[in-house]
C-alpha positions as CSV (number, residue, x, y, z in Angstrom):
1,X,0.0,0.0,0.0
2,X,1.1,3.5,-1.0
3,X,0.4,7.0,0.6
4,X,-0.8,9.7,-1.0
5,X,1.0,12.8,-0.8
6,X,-0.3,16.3,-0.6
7,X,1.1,19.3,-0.9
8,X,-0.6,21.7,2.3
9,X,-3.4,23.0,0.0
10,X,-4.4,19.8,-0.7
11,X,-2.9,18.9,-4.5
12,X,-1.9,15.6,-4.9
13,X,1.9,15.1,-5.6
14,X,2.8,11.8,-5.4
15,X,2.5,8.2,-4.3
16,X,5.0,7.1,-1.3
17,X,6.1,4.2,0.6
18,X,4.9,3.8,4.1
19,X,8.7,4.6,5.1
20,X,9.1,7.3,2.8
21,X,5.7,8.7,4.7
22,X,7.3,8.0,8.2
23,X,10.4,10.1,7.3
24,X,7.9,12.7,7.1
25,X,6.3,11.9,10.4
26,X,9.7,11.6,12.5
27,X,10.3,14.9,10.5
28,X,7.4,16.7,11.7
29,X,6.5,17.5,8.8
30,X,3.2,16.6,8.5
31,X,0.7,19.8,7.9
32,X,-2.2,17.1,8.2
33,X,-3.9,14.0,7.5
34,X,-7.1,12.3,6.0
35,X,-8.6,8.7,6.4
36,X,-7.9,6.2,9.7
37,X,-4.6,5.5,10.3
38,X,-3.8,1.9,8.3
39,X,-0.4,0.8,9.5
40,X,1.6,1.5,12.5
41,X,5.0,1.6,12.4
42,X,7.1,0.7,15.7
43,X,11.0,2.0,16.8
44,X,12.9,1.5,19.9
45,X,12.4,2.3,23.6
46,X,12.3,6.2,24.7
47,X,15.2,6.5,27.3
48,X,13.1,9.3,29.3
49,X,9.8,7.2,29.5
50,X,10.2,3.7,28.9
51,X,7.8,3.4,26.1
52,X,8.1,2.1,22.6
53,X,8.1,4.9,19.9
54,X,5.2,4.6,17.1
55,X,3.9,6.2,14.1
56,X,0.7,5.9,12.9
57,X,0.6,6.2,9.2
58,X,-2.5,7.4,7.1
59,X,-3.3,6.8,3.7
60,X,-3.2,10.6,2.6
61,X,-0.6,13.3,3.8
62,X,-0.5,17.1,3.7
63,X,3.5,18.3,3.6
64,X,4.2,21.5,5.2
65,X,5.9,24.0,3.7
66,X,6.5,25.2,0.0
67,X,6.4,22.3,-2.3
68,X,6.9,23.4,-6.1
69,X,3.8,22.1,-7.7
70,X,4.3,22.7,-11.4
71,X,2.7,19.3,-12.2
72,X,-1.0,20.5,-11.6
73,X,-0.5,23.5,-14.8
74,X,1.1,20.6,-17.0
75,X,-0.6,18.1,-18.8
76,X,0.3,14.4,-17.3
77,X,2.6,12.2,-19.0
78,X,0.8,9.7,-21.7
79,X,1.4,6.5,-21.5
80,X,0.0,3.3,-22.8
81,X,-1.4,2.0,-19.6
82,X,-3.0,5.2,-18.1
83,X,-4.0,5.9,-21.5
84,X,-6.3,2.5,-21.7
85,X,-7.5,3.1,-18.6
86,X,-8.8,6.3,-19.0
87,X,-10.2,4.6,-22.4
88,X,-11.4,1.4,-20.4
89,X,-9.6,-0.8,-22.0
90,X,-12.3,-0.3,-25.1
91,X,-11.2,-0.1,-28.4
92,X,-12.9,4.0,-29.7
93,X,-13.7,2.2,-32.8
94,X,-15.4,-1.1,-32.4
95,X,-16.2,-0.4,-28.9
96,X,-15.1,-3.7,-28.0
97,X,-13.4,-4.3,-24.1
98,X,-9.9,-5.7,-24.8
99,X,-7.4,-7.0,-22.9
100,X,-4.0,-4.5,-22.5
101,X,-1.8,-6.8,-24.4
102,X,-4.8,-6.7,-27.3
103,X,-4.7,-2.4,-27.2
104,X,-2.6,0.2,-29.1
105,X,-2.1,3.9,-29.1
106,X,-3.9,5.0,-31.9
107,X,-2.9,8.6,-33.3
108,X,-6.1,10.3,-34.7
109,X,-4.1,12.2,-36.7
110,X,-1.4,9.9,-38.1
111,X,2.1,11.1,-36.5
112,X,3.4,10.8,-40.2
113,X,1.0,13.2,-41.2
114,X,1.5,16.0,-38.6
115,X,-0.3,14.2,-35.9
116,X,0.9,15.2,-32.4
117,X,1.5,12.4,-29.4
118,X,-0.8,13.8,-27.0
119,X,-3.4,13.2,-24.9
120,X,-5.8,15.3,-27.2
121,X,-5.1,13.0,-30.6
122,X,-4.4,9.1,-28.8
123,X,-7.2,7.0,-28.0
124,X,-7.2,3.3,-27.0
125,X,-8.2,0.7,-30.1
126,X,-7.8,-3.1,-30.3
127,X,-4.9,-4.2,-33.1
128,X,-7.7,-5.2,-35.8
129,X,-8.7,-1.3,-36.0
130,X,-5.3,-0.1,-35.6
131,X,-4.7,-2.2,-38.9
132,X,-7.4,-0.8,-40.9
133,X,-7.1,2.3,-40.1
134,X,-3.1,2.5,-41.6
135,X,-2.2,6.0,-41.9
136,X,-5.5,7.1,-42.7
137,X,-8.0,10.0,-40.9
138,X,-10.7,8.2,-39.6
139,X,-13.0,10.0,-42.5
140,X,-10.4,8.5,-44.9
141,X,-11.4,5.1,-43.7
142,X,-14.8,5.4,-42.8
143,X,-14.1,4.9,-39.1
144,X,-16.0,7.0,-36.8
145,X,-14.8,7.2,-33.4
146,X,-17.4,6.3,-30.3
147,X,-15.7,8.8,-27.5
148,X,-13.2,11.8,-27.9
149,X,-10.1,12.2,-26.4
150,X,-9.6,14.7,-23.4
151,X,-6.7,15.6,-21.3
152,X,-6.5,13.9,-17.5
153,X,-7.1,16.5,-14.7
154,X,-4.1,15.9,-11.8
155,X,-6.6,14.0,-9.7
156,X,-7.4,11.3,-12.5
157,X,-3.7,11.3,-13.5
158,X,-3.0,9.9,-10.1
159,X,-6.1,7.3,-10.3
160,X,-4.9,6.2,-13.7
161,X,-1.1,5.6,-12.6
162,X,-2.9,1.7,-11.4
163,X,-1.3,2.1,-7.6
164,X,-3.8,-0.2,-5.4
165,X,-5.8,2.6,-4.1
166,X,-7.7,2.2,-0.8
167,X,-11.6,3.6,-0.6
168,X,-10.4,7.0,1.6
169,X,-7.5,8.1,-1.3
170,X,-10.1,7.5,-4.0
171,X,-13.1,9.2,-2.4
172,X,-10.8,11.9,-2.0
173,X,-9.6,11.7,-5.4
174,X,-12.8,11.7,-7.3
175,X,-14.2,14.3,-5.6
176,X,-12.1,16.7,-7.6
177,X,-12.6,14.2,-10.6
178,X,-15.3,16.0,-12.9
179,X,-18.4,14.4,-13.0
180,X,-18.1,13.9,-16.8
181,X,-15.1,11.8,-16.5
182,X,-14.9,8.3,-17.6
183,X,-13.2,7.2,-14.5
184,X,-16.5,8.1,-13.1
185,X,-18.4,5.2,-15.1
């Protein structure tokens, strides 16, 4: 299990280990925290009172201070497997469920013919599509696509990455997911 790291206004910045999290604990540098505490993590014996030291980790963490957050202006990586999950592993053109191994990055707009790799002109489609289509428009091959493209907001970037997420980091994570996202569905 991962922790979810904030920065102190509350936007996410990245999945941790539970010891990178407890650094951050023993650092006191925790602004604050949100769900029940999942694992506790135990040290040695305090000299002045006898009793074993303990941290109680949470599943999402608020750092304090000024953390550069230029990753909520900028558009999230693409990548094949966040990239057919924000697709559901269905192919735009057949609108058939596939398996990952089954998908491809299909480029609306053939690369060879100007097409960007971006978020905006990839969609998910089985290999059988892929084929047919060639370097071809989807007009050009009389292939109509069955959902558009968008861009991720930060929130679904961090759903899509495919950590194991536990029911208090997505609540939290949705709730800043807009309604019309597929992730939703």
């Amino acid at each position: 299990m991962e922790v979810l790291q904030l920065d102190i206004s509350g936007r996410p910045q990245a999945w941790m280990t539970v010891k990178e999290a407890a650094v951050l604990y023993a650092s006191n540098a925790i602004a604050w925290t949100l769900g029940d505490a999942f694992h506790v993590m135990r040290g040695g014996m305090q000299r002045t009172t006898g009793l074993q030291s303990r941290i109680e980790l949470h599943p999402i963490i608020a750092v304090r201070g000024a953390i550069p957050s230029r990753a909520w202006r900028q558009a999230p990586a693409l990548a094949n497997p966040k990239l057919f999950a924000r697709d559901r592993h269905v192919c735009a053109y057949c609108g058939h469920r596939f398996a990952f191994d089954e998908l491809t990055r299909e480029h609306i707009i053939p690369v060879s013919r100007g097409g960007q790799d971006s978020w905006m002109n990839c969609i998910t489609a089985c290999r059988g599509c892929n084929g047919h289509k060639g370097n071809r428009l989807p007009e050009e091959a009389r292939m109509g696509l069955l959902y558009l493209p968008y861009v991720p907001s930060l929130h679904e970037d961090m759903i899509l990455r495919g950590r194991r997420i536990v029911a208090d980091q997505m609540e939290f994570l949705l709730a800043s997911v807009p309604r019309s996202s597929r992730l939703h569905g």
